[in-house]
VOPAGU-2260 file (C-alpha; in pm, 1 decimal, decimal comma):
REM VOPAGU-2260
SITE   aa  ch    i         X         Y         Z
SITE  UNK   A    0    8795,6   15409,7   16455,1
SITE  UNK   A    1    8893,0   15691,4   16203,8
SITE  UNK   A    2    8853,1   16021,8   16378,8
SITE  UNK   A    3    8729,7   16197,2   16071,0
SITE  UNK   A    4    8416,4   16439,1   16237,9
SITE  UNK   A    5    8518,0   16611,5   16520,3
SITE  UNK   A    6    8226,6   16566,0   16829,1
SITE  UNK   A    7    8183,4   16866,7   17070,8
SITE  UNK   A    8    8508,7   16821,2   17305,7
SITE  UNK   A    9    8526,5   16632,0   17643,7
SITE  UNK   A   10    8763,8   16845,2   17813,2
SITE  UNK   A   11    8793,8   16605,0   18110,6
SITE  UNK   A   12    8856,7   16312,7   17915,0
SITE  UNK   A   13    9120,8   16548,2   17689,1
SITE  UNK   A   14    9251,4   16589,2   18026,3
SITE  UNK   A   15    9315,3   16227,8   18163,9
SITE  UNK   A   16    9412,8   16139,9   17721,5
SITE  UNK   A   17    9737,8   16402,0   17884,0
SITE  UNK   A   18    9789,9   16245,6   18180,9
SITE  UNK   A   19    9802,1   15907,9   18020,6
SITE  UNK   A   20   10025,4   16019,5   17754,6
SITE  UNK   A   21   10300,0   16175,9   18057,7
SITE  UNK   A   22   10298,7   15797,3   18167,1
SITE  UNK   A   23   10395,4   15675,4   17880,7
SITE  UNK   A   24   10631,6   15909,5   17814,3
SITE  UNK   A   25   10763,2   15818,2   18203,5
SITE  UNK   A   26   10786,4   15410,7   18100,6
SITE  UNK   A   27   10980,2   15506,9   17773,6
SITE  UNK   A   28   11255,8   15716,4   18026,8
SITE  UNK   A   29   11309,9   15482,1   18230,4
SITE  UNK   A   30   11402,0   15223,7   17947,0
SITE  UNK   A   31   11613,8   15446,4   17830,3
SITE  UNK   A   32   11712,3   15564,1   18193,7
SITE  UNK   A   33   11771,9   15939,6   17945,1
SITE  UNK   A   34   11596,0   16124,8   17722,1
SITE  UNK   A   35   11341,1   16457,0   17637,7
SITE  UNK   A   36   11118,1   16398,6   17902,1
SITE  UNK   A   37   11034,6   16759,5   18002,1
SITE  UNK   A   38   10968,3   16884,9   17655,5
SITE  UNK   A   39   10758,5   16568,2   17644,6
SITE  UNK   A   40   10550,7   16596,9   17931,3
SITE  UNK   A   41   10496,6   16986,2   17846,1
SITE  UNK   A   42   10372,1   16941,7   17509,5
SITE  UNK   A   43   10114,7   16630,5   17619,8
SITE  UNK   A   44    9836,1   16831,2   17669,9
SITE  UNK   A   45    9855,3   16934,3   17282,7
SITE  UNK   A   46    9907,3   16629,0   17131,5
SITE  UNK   A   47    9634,7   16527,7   17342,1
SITE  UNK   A   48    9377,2   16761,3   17195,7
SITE  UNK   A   49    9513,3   16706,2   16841,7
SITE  UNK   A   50    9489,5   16365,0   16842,7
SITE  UNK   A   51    9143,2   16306,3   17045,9
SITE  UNK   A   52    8993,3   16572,7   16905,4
SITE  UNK   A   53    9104,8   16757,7   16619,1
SITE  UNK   A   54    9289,9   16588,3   16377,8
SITE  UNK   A   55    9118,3   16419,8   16091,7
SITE  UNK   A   56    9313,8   16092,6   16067,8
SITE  UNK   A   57    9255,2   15700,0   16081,7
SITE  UNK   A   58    9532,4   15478,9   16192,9
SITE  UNK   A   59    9368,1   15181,1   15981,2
SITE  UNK   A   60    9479,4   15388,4   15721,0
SITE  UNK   A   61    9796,6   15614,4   15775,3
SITE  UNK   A   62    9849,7   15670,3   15467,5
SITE  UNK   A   63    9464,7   15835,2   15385,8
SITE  UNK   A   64    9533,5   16132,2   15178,8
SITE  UNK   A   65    9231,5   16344,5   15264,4
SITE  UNK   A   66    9413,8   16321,5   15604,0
SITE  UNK   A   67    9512,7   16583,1   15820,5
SITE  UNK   A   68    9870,0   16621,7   15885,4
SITE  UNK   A   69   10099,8   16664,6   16194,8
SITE  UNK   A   70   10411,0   16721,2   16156,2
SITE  UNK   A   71   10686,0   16742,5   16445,2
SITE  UNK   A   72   10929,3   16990,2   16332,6
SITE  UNK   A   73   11119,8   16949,5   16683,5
SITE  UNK   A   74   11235,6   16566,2   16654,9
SITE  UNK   A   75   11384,2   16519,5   17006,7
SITE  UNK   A   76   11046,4   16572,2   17136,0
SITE  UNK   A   77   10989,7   16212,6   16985,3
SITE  UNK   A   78   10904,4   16075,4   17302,7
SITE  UNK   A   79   10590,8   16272,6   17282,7
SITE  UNK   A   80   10522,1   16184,2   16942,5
SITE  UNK   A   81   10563,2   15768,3   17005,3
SITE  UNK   A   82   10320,2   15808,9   17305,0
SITE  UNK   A   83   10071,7   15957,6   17111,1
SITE  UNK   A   84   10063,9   15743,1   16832,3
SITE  UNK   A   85   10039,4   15432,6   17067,5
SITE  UNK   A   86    9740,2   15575,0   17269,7
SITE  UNK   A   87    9606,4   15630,4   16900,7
SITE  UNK   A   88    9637,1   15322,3   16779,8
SITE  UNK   A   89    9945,1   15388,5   16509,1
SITE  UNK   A   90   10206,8   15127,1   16703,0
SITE  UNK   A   91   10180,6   14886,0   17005,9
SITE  UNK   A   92   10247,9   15010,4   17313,9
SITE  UNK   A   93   10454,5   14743,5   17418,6
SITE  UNK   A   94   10727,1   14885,8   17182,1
SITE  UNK   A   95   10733,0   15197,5   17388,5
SITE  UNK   A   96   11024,3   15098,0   17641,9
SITE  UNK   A   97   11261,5   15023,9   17336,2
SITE  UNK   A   98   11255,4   15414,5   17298,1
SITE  UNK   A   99   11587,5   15539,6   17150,8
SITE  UNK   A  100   11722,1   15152,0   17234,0
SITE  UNK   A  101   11978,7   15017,1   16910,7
SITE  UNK   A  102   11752,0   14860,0   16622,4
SITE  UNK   A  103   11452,1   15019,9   16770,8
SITE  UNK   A  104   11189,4   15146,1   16561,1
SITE  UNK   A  105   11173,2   15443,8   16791,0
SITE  UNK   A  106   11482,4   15666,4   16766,9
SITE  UNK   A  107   11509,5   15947,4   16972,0
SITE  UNK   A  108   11526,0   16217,9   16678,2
SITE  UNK   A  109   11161,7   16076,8   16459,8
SITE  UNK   A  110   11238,3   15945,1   16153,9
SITE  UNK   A  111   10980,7   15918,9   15881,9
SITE  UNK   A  112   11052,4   15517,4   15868,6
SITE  UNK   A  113   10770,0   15520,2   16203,7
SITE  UNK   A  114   10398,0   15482,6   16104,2
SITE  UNK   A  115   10212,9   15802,3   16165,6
SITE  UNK   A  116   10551,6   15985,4   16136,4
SITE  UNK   A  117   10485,1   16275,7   15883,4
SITE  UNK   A  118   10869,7   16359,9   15852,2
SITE  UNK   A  119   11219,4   16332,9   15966,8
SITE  UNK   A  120   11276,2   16615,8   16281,1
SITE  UNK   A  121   11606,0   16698,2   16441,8
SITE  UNK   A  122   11753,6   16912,1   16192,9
SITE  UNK   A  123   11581,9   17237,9   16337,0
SITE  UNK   A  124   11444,4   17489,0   16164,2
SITE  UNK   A  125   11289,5   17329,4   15854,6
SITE  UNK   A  126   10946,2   17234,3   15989,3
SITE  UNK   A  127   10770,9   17539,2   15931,7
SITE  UNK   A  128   10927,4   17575,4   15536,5
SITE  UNK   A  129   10820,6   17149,3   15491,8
SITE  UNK   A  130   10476,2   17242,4   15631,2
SITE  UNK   A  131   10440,0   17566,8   15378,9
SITE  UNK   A  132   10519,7   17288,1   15089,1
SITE  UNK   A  133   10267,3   17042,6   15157,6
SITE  UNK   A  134    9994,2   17293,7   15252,9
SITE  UNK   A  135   10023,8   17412,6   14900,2
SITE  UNK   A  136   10028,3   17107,8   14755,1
SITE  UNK   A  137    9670,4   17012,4   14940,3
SITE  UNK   A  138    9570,5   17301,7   14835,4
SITE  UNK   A  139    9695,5   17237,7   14458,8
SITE  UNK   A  140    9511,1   16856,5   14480,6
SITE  UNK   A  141    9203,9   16999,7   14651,1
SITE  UNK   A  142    9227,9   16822,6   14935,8
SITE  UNK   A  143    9024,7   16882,6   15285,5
SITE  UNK   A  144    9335,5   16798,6   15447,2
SITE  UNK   A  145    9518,0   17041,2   15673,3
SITE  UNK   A  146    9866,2   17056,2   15804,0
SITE  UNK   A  147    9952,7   17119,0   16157,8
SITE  UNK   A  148   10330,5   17174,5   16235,7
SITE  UNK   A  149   10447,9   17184,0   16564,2
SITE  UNK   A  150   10786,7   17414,7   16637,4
SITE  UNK   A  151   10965,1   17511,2   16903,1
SITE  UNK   A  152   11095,0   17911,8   17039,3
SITE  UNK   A  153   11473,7   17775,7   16986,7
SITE  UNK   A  154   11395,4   17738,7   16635,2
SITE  UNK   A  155   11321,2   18098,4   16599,5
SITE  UNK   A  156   11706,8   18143,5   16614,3
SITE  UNK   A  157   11649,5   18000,2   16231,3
SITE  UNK   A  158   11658,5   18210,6   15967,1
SITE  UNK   A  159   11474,2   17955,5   15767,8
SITE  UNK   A  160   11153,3   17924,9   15975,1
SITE  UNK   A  161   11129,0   18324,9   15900,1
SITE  UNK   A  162   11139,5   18249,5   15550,7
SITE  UNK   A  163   10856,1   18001,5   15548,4
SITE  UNK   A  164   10625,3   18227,1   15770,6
SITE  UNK   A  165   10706,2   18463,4   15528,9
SITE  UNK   A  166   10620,1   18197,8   15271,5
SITE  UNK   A  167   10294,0   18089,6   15433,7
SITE  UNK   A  168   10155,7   18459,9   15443,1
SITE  UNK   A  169   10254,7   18544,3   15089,0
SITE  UNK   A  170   10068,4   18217,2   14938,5
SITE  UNK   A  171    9730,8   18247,4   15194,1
SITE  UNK   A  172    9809,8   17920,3   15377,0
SITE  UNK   A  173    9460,6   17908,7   15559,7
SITE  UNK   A  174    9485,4   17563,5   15583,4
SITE  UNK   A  175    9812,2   17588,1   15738,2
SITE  UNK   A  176    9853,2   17604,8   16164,4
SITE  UNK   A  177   10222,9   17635,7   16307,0
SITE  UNK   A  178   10170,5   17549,8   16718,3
SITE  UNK   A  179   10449,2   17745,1   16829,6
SITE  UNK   A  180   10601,6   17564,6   17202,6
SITE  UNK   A  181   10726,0   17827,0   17395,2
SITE  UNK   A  182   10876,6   17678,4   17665,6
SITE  UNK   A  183   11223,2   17887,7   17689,2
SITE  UNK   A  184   11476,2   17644,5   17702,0
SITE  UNK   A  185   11743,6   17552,3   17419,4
SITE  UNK   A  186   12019,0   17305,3   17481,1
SITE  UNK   A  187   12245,8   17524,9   17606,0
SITE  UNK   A  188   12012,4   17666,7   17885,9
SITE  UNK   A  189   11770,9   17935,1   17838,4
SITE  UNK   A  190   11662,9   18083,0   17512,4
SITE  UNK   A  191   11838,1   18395,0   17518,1
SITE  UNK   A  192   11787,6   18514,7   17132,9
SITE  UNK   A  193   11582,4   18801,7   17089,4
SITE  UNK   A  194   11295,2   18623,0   17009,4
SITE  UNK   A  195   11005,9   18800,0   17207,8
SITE  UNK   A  196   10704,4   18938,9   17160,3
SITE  UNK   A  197   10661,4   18618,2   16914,3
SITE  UNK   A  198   10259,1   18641,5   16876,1
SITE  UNK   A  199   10314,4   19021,0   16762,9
SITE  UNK   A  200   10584,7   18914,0   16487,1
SITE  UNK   A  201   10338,7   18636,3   16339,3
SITE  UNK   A  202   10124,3   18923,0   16364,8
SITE  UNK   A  203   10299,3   19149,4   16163,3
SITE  UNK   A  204   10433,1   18867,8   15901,0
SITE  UNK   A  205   10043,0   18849,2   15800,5
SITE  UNK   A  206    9969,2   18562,3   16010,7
SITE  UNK   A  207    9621,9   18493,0   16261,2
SITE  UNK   A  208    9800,5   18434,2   16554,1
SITE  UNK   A  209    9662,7   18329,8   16918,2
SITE  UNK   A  210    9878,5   18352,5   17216,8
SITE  UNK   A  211    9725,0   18058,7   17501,0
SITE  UNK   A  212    9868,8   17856,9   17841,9
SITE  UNK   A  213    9971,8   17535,8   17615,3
SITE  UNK   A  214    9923,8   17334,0   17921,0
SITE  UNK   A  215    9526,6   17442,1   17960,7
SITE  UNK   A  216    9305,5   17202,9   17769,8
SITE  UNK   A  217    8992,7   17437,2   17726,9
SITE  UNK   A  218    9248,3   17712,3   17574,9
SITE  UNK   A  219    9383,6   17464,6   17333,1
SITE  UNK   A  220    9058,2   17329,0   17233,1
SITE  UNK   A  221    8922,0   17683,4   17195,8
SITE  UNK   A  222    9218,5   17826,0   17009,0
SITE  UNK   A  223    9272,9   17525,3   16749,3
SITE  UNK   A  224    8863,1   17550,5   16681,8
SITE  UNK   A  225    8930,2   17890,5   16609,4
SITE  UNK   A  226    9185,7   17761,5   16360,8
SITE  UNK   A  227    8958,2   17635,5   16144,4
SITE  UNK   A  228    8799,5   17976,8   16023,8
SITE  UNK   A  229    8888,9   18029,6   15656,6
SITE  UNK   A  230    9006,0   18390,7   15603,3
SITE  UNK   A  231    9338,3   18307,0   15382,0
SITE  UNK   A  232    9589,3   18352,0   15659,7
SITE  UNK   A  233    9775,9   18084,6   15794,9
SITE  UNK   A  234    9692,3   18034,1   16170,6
SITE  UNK   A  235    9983,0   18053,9   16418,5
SITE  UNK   A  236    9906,1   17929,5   16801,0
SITE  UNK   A  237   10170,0   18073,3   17055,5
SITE  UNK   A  238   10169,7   17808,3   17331,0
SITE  UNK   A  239   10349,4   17893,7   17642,0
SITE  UNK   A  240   10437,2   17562,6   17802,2
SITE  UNK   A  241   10617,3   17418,8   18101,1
SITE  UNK   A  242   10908,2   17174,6   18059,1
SITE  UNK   A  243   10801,7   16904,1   18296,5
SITE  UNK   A  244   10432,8   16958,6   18374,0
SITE  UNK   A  245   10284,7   16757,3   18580,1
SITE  UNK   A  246   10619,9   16654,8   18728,3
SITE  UNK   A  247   10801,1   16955,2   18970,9
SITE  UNK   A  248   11092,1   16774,4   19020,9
SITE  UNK   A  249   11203,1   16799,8   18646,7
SITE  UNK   A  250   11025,4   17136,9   18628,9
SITE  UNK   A  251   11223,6   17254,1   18892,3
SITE  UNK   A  252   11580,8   17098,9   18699,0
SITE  UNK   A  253   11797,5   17425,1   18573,9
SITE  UNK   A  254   11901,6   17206,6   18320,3
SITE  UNK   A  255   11590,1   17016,2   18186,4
SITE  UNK   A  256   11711,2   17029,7   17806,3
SITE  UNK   A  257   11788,0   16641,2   17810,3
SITE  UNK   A  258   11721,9   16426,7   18156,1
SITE  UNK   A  259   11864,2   16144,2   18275,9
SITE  UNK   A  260   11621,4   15972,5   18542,5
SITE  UNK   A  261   11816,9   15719,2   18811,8
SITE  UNK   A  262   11635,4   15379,0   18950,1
SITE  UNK   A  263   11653,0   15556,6   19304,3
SITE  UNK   A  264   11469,3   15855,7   19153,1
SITE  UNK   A  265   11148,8   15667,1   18935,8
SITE  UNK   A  266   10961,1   15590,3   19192,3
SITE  UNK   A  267   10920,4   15915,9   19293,2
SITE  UNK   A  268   10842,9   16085,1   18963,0
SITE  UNK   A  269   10594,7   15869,6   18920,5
SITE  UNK   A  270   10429,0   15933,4   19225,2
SITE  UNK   A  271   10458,0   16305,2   19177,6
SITE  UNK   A  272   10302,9   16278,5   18796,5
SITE  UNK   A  273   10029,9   16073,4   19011,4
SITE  UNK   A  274   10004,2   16314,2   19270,2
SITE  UNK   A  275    9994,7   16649,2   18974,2
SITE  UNK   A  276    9696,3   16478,3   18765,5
SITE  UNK   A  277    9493,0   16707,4   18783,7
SITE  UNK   A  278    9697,2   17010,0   18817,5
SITE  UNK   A  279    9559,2   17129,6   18522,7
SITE  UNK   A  280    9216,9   17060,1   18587,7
């Protein structure tokens, strides 16, 4: 079914759409035995309310241009991205486990080659500047279509994605959101740039910007409703997230960047994600 006219939300059922989406993104890990998990399972609750409720899209037809679009400016957080698309109805879920497996469909950087797949993510810092483009060129067509770009606090390092917000506000971008995933952590370790107070610099660079828990569903909901309201700004949501929600034994890794998950430890994440469904209830 094409989710085209958004119904009042179900929070609870946004809820378990999360929860279902972390255990996917748990089977696709443990193909792989490696991979993004904790950005993953911290962004879930997002994709959930984008997908099941906010997005205008139809996986009958991908390629519908009075579509909304998502675009995942973070490509390492693919495992997110392939989870959602299967619990949409984009690709089977039985191709989950071949995540980031040779000749898979389903690298671990997203490539544009992927149904549902806006663009090709990895190369940080060019999200934000791709999602400026194709605003404008809805705008330019007249499309109802809207373009939601997801990026992440390490790519505020980029002197590029300062550019484009610059971009966005000069050109009235109102049908332009950047969600923002705060979650402090960069390869490396923590993010260390001076990148804070981030909602006051979208602020000042002419943008409406919200500052929410990204792992509450009802703040999500409320702030990408507010999203909607036309008053030629682009919108910028500031989501504070945990790597690893749902799961405190990855939450509680120093190093969470990129996780490798052992046979002797699955059983036990998965009973933990099990045991942490509702933890955001």
């Amino acid at each position: 079914m094409p989710t085209t006219d958004r119904e009042p939300p179900n929070i609870d059922e946004l809820r378990d759409r999360a929860y279902q989406l972390r255990r996917m993104m748990m089977t696709m890990t443990r193909g792989k035995g490696e991979g993004y998990i904790a950005q993953g399972l911290g962004i879930a609750d997002c994709l959930a309310a984008l997908y099941f409720h906010e997005l205008r899209h139809d996986p009958e037809r991908p390629d519908w241009p009075e579509r909304d679009r998502f675009l995942l400016s973070t490509g390492h957080y693919s495992i997110a991205m392939y989870a959602v698309l299967a619990a949409a109805g984009y690709i089977e879920e039985d191709e989950l486990p071949t995540y980031g497996l040779n000749g898979s469909r389903l690298p671990m950087s997203t490539f544009d080659d992927t149904v549902g797949v806006e663009i090709v993510g990895g190369s940080l810092g060019h999200g934000l500047g791709q999602a400026v483009g194709m605003s404008l060129g809805l705008r330019l067509d007249d499309s109802p279509g809207r373009v939601y770009v997801e990026i992440s606090d390490g790519e505020l390092d980029e002197g590029s994605t300062w550019e484009a917000a610059m971009a966005g506000a000069t050109f009235g971008c109102d049908n332009l959101v950047v969600l923002i995933d705060c979650n402090g952590i960069q390869a490396d370790g923590p993010v260390t740039v001076a990148i804070e107070p981030v909602a006051d610099k979208f602020t000042a660079f002419g943008w409406s910007t919200t500052e929410i828990d990204g792992n509450d569903m009802s703040a999500l909901v409320e702030a990408l409703e507010k999203s909607r309201v036309s008053d030629g700004k682009p919108k910028a949501i500031v989501m504070r997230t945990t790597p690893g929600s749902g799961v405190p034994t990855i939450v509680d890794r120093p190093r969470a960047h990129f996780v490798r998950v052992t046979d002797d430890e699955w059983a036990g994440l998965v009973q933990e994600l099990e045991d942490n469904r509702d933890v955001h209830a």
